[in-house]
C-alpha positions as CSV (number, residue, x, y, z in Angstrom):
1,X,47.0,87.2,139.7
2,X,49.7,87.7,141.8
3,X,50.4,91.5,142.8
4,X,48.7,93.0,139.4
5,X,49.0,97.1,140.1
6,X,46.5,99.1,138.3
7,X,46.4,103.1,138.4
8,X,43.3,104.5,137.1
9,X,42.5,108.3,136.7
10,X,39.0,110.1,136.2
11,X,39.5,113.2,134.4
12,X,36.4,116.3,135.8
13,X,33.7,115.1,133.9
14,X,34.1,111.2,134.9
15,X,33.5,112.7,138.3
16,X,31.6,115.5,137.5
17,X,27.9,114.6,138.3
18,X,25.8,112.0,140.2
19,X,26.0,109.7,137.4
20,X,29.2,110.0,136.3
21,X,29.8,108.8,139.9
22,X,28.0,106.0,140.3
23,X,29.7,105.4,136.8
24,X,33.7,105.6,138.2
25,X,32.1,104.1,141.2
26,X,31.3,101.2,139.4
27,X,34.1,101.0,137.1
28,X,36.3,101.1,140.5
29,X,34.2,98.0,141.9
30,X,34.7,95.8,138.7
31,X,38.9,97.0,138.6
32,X,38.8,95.8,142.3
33,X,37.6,92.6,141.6
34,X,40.0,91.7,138.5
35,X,43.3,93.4,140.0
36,X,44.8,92.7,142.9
37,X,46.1,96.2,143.6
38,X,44.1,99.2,142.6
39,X,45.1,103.1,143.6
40,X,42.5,105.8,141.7
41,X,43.8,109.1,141.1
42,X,40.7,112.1,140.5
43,X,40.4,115.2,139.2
44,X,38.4,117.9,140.5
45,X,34.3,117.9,139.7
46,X,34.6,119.6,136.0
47,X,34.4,123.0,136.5
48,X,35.5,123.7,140.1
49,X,39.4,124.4,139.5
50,X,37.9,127.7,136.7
51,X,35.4,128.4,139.8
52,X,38.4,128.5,142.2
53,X,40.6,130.6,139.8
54,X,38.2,132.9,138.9
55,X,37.6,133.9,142.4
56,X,41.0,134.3,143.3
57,X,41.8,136.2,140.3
58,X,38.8,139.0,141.1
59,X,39.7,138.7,144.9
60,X,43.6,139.6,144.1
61,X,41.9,142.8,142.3
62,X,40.0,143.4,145.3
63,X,36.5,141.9,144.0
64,X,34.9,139.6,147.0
65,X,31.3,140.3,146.1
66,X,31.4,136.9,144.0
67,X,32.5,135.3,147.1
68,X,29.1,134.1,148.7
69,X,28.1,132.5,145.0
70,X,30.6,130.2,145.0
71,X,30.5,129.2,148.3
72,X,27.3,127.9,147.6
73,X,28.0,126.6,144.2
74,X,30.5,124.3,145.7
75,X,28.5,123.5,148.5
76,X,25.8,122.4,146.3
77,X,28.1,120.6,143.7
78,X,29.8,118.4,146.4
79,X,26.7,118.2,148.5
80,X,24.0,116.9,146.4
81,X,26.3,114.2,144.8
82,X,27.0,113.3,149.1
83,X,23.3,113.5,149.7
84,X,22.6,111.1,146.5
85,X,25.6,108.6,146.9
86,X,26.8,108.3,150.5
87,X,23.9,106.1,152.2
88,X,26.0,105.5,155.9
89,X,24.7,109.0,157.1
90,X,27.6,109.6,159.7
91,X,30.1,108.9,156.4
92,X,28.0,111.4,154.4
93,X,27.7,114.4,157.1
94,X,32.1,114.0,157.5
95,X,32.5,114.0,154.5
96,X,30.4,117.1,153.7
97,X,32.1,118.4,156.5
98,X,35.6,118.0,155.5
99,X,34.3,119.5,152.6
100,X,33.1,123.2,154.0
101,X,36.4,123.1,155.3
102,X,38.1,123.3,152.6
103,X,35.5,125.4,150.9
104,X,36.0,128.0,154.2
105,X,40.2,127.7,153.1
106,X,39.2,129.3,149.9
107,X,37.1,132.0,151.3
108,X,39.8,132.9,153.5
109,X,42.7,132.9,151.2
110,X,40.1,135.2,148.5
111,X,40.3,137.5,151.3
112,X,43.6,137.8,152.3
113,X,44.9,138.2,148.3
114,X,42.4,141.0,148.3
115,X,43.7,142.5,151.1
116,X,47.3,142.2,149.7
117,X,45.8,142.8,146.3
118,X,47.9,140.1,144.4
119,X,47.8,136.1,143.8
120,X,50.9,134.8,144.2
121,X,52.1,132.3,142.1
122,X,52.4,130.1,145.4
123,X,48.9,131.6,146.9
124,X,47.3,130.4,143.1
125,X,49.0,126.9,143.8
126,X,47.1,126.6,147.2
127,X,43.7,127.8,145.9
128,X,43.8,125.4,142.6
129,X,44.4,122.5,145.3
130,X,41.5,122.8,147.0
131,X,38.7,121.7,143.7
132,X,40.9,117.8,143.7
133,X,41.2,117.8,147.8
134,X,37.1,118.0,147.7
135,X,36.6,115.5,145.2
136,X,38.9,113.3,146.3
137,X,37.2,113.0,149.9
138,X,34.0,112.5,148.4
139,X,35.0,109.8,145.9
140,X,36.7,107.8,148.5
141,X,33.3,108.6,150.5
142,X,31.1,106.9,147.8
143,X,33.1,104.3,147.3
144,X,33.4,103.0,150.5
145,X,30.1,103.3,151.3
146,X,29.4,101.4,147.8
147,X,31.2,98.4,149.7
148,X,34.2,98.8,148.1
149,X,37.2,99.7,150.9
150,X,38.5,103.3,149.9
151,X,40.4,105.6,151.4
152,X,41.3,109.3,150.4
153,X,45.1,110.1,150.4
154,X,46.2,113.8,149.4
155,X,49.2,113.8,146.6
156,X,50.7,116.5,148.4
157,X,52.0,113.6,150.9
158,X,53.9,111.8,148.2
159,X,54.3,113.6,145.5
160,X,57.7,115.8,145.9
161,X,58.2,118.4,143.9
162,X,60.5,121.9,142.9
163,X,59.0,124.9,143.9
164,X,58.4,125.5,140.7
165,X,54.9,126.7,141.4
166,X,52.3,126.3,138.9
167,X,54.3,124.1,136.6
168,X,56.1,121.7,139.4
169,X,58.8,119.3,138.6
170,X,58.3,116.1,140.6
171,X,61.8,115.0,141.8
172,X,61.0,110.9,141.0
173,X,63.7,109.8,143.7
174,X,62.1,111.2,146.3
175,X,58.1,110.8,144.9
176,X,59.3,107.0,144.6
177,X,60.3,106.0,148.1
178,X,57.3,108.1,149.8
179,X,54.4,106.3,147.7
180,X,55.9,102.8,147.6
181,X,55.8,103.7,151.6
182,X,52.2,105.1,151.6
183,X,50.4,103.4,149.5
184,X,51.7,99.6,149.6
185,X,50.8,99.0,152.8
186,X,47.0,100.5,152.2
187,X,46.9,98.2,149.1
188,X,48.3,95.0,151.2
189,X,45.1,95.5,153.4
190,X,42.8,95.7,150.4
191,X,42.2,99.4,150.6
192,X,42.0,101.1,147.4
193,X,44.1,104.4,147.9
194,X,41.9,107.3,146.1
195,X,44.4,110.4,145.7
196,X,44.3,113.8,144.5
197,X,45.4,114.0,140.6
198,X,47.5,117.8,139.6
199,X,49.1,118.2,142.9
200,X,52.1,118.2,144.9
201,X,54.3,119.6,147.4
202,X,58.0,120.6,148.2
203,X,60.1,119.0,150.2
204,X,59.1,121.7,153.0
205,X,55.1,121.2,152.2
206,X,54.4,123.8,150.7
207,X,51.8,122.6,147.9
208,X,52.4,122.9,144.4
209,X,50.6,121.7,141.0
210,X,52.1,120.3,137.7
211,X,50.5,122.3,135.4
212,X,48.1,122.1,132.9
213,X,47.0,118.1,132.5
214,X,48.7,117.8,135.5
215,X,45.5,115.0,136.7
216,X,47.3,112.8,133.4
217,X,50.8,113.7,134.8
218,X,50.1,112.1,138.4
219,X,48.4,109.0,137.2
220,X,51.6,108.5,135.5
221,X,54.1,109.4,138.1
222,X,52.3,107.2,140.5
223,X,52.1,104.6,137.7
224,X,55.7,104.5,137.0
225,X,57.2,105.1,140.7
226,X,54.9,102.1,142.6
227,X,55.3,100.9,139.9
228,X,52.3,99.7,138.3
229,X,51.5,97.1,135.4
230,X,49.0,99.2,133.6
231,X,47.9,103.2,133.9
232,X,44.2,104.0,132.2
233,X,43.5,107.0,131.7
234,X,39.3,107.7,132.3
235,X,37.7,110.5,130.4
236,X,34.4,111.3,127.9
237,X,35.2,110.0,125.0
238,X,35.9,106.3,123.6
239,X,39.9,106.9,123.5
240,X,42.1,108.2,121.0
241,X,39.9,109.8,117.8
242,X,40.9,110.3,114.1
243,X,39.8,113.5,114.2
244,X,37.3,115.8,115.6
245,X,34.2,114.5,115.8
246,X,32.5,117.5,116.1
247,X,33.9,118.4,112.8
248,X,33.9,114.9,111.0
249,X,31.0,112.9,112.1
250,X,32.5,109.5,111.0
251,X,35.8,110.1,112.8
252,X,36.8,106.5,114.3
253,X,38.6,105.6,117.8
254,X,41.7,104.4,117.0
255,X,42.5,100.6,118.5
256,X,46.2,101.6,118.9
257,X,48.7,104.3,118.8
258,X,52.4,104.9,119.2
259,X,54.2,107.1,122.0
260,X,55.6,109.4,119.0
261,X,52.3,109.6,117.6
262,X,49.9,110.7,120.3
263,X,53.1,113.2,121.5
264,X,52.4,114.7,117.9
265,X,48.4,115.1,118.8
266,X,48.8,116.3,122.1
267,X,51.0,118.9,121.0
268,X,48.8,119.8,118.2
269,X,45.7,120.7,120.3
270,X,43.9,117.2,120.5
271,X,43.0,117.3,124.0
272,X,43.4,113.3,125.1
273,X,46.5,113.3,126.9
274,X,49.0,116.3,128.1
275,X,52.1,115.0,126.6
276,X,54.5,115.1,129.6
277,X,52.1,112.1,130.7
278,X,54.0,110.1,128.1
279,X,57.4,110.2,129.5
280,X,57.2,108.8,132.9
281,X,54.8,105.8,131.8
282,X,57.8,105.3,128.5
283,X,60.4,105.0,130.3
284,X,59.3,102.4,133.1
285,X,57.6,100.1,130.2
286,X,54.1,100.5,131.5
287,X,50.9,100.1,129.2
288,X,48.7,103.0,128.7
289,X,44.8,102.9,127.7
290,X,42.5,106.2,127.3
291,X,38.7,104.8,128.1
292,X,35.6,106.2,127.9
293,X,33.5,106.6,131.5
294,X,30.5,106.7,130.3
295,X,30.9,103.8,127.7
296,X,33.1,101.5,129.7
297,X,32.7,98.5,127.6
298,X,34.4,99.9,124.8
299,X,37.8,98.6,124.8
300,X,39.7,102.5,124.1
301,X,42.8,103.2,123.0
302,X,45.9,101.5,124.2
303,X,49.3,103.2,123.8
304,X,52.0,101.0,122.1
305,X,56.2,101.9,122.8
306,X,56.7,100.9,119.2
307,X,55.3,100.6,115.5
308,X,55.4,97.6,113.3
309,X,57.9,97.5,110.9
310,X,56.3,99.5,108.1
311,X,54.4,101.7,110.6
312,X,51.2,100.8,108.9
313,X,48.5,100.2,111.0
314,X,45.6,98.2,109.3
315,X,47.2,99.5,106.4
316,X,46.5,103.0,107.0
317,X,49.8,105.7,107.0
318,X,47.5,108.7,107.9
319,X,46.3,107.5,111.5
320,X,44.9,111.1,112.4
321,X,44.4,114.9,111.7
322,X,44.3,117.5,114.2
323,X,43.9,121.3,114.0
324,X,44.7,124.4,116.1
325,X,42.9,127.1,115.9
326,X,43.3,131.1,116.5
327,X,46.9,131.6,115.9
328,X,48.9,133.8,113.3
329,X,51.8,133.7,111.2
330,X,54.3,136.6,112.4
331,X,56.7,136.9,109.1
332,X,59.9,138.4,109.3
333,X,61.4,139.8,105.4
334,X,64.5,141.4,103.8
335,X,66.9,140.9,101.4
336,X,69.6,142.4,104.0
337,X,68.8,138.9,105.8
338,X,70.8,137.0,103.0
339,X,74.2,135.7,104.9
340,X,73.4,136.9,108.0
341,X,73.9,135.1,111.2
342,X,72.1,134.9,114.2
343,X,68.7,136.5,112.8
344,X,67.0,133.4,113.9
345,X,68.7,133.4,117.1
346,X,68.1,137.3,118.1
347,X,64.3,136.4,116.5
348,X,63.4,133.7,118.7
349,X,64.8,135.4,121.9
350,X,62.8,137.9,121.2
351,X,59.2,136.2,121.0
352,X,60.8,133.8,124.2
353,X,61.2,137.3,126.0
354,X,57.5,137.8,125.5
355,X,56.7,134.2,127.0
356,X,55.0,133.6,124.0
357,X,55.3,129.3,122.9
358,X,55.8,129.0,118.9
359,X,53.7,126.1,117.3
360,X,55.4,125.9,113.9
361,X,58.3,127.4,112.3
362,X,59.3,127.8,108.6
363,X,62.2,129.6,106.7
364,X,62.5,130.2,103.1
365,X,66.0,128.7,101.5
366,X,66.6,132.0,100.5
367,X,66.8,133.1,103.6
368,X,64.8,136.5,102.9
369,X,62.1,135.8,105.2
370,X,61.6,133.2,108.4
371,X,58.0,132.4,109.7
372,X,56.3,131.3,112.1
373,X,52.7,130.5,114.2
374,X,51.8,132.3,117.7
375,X,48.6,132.7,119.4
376,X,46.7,135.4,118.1
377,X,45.9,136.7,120.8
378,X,49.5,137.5,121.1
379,X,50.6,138.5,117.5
380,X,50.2,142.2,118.2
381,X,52.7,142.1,121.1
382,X,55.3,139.3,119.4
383,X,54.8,141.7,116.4
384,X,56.1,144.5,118.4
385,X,59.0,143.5,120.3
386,X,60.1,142.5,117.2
387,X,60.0,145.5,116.0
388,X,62.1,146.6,118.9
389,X,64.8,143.8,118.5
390,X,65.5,144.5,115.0
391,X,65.0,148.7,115.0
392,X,68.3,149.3,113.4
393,X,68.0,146.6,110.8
394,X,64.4,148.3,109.9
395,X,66.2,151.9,109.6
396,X,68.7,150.7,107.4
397,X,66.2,149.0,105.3
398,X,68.0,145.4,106.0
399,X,64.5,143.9,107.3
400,X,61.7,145.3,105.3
401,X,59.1,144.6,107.2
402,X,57.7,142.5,110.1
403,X,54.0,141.9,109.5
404,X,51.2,139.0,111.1
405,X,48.9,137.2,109.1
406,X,44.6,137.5,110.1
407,X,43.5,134.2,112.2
408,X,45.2,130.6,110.8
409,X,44.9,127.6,112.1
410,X,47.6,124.8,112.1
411,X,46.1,121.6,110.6
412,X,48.8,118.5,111.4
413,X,48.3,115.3,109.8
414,X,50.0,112.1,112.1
415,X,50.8,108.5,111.4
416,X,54.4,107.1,111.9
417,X,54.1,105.1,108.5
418,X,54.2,108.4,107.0
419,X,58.3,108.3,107.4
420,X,58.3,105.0,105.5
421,X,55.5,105.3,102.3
422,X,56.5,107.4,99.3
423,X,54.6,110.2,98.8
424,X,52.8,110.7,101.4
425,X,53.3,115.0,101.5
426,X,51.8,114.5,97.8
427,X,48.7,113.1,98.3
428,X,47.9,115.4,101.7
429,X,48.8,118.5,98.9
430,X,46.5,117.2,96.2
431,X,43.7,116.1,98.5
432,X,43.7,119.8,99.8
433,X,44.2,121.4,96.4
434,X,41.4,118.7,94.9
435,X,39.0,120.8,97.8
436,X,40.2,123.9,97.4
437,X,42.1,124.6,100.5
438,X,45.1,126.9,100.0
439,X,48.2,126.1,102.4
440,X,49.8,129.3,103.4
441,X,53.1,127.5,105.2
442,X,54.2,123.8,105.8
443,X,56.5,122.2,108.6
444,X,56.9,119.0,108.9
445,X,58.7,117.7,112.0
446,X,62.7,115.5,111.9
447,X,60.6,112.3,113.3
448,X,58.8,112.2,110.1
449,X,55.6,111.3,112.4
450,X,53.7,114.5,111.3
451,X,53.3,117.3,108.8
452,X,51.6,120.4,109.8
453,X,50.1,123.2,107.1
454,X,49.0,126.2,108.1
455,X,45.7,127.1,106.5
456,X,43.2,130.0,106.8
457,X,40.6,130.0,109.6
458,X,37.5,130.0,107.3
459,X,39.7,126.8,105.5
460,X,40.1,124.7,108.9
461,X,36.9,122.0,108.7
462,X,37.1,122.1,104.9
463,X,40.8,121.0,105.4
464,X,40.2,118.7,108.5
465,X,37.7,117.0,106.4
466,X,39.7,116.5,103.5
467,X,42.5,114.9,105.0
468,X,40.3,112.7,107.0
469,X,39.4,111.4,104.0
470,X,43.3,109.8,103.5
471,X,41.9,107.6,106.8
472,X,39.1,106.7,106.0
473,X,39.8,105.9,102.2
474,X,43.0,104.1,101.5
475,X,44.8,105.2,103.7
């Protein structure tokens, strides 16, 4: 068993409650006692980071009143897990401790920001730190008081990153030497090093976070900089899904599932995995597996680097179907278009200008109209400032008009065998025609891995359900 690395992370709600606790807690034991080297990365208790953000965003507009709530919503969060968990009462009352600090970091920087009245990008940063720093010190707490030898390490030690706040790049050079240097020597004295997932710092300090899913990101940094034989990923369901459950009751967890695959899902609104988590775990050859906390004897889903010859696997092309909801198709028309260069080009500036990210795109041969998904709750503007962009061409009647659709949503069907069975776009047509499902704009992607249709909203479970069907049928 020589030297076997293990990086497990617990997404909110595997640490989110007294049971989920004793849950990780356990699942951390058992990892301890078949791998030889074990670091846990956490997320913050599900909910806090909204808590923290929410506060900060009302204190930056001058709103403290909230203040005292949250306080003692924290307090009681953190506290009563301590009180329930942490036996060793000099442990517990540190911990807690170490805890009000922080909690008294946050009250303090609500009050400055609505002095200043603004959040900084680098302020916001700081604030949505503090939810992982508290769990992380009572994780460690429980599990070394469980018997287990745990210690809590903040990210922002190791982790280097740009000071790109909010959306940090971690420079891997750097992140590489300073947690081979940290956490080895913890792990060569049996410690299990528990660190903060979403979080990092500059090469001054200053603390910064990776963005959205950034818990993911971490676990795979770590992984793949230590580096480690095996990352899993801890959350609330039994892995990787076929669909919604919550739409299709029978939906499966799938065994397996390609890097190219799960990109494709992660993109396309299934929440499992953000999908910069893929890269850093890709390229260093390390095996990936999504488990369930609260079901820990089910075996998950494993990520594979590559797909069997025909891409079929247990002879199913279709592996899953995923939907986006609430977004709209902006559509751009005119028969001035025909032949002219750079409409695409001034279009897409135009909706980047706005900060606006664009699902799906289409664009009729013709060339008399191009199409594609954004948020709805940013159609109006997108509409707009193109508007603005294309003014003259509107006066001279080039562009006809530049219209959005009412809510879609974009339904994506994923299975790399798709790119090598015949037919595959034919039977996903008929199956939604056979249920009456009208697709209003297709896209499918170069790797061949996916095909996306956008449908009406009031069309979205009909749709999902249909397709789901190509799973759980043939295939």
């Amino acid at each position: 068993m020589s030297n076997k690395t293990l990086v497990m992370k617990f997404g909110g709600t595997s640490v989110g409650s007294v049971d989920a606790l004793k849950s990780a807690t356990q699942i951390i034991r058992d990892a301890k006692r078949d791998w030889e080297r074990v670091v846990v990365v956490t997320s913050a208790m599900s909910g806090v980071t909204n808590l923290l953000l929410d506060s900060a965003m009302l204190a930056a507009q001058g709103k403290v009143d909230s203040l005292p709530a949250t306080e003692s919503t924290l307090k009681e969060k953190h506290f009563a897990a301590a009180e329930a968990l942490i036996q060793n009462v000099e442990l517990r009352e540190r911990t807690k401790q170490e805890i009000s600090d922080l909690i008294f970091i946050l009250v303090d920087l609500c009050n400055a920001m609505s002095v200043l009245g603004e959040a900084s990008p680098r302020a916001m940063d700081t604030v949505a730190s503090l939810g992982e720093r508290m769990s992380v010190r009572l994780l460690a707490a429980i599990v070394d008081d469980a018997g287990v030898k745990a210690r809590a390490v903040t990210s922002t030690e190791f982790v280097v990153t740009n000071n790109h706040f909010q959306n940090a790049h971690p420079d891997f050079k750097a992140t590489a030497e300073k947690t081979r240097a940290l956490l080895n020597p913890l792990m060569d004295e049996g410690i299990v090093p528990i660190t903060t997932g979403f979080i990092g710092a500059t090469p001054e300090g200053t603390i910064t976070t990776l963005g959205r899913g950034g818990s993911d990101y971490s676990a795979a940094i770590i992984g793949a900089v230590l580096p480690a034989d095996d990352v899993w990923i801890w959350t609330d369901v039994d892995g990787v899904m076929t669909t919604d459950p919550r739409i299709v009751p029978n939906a499966i967890t799938l065994p397996e599932i390609n890097y190219s695959e799960i990109a494709e899902l992660a993109y396309y609104g299934a929440k499992v995995l953000h999908p910069k988590t893929i890269r850093p775990v890709l390229d260093a050859g390390i095996g990936l597996r999504i488990c369930n906390t609260f079901n820990p004897s089910h075996p998950g889903t494993r990520l594979i680097a590559a797909v069997k010859s025909n891409g079929k696997v247990d002879g199913k092309v279709v592996k899953a179907v995923t939907a986006i909801r609430k977004q709209k198709l902006v559509t751009i028309e005119g028969r001035g278009m025909l032949g002219v260069p750079g409409v695409a080009a001034r279009a897409f500036a135009a909706v980047a200008s706005t900060g606006t990210s664009v699902p799906l795109i289409t664009q009729a041969s013709s060339e008399q109209s191009i199409c594609f998904a954004v948020p709805s709750e940013v159609a109006d503007s997108v509409v707009a400032t193109l508007e603005k962009a294309f003014a003259s061409e509107i006066a001279d009647d080039d562009i006809d008009r530049v219209w959005a659709t009412e809510d879609v949503s974009i339904v994506t069907v994923v299975g790399a065998g798709m790119r090598h069975a015949i037919g595959v776009a034919g039977r996903v047509f008929s199956q939604l025609g056979n249920n009456g499902v009208n697709v209003l704009a297709i896209a499918q992607g170069s790797s061949e891995v996916s095909i996306s249709l956008v449908v009406d909203a009031a069309d979205t479970e009909n749709g999902v359900k249909a397709l789901h069907e190509l799973i759980v049928g043939a295939g």
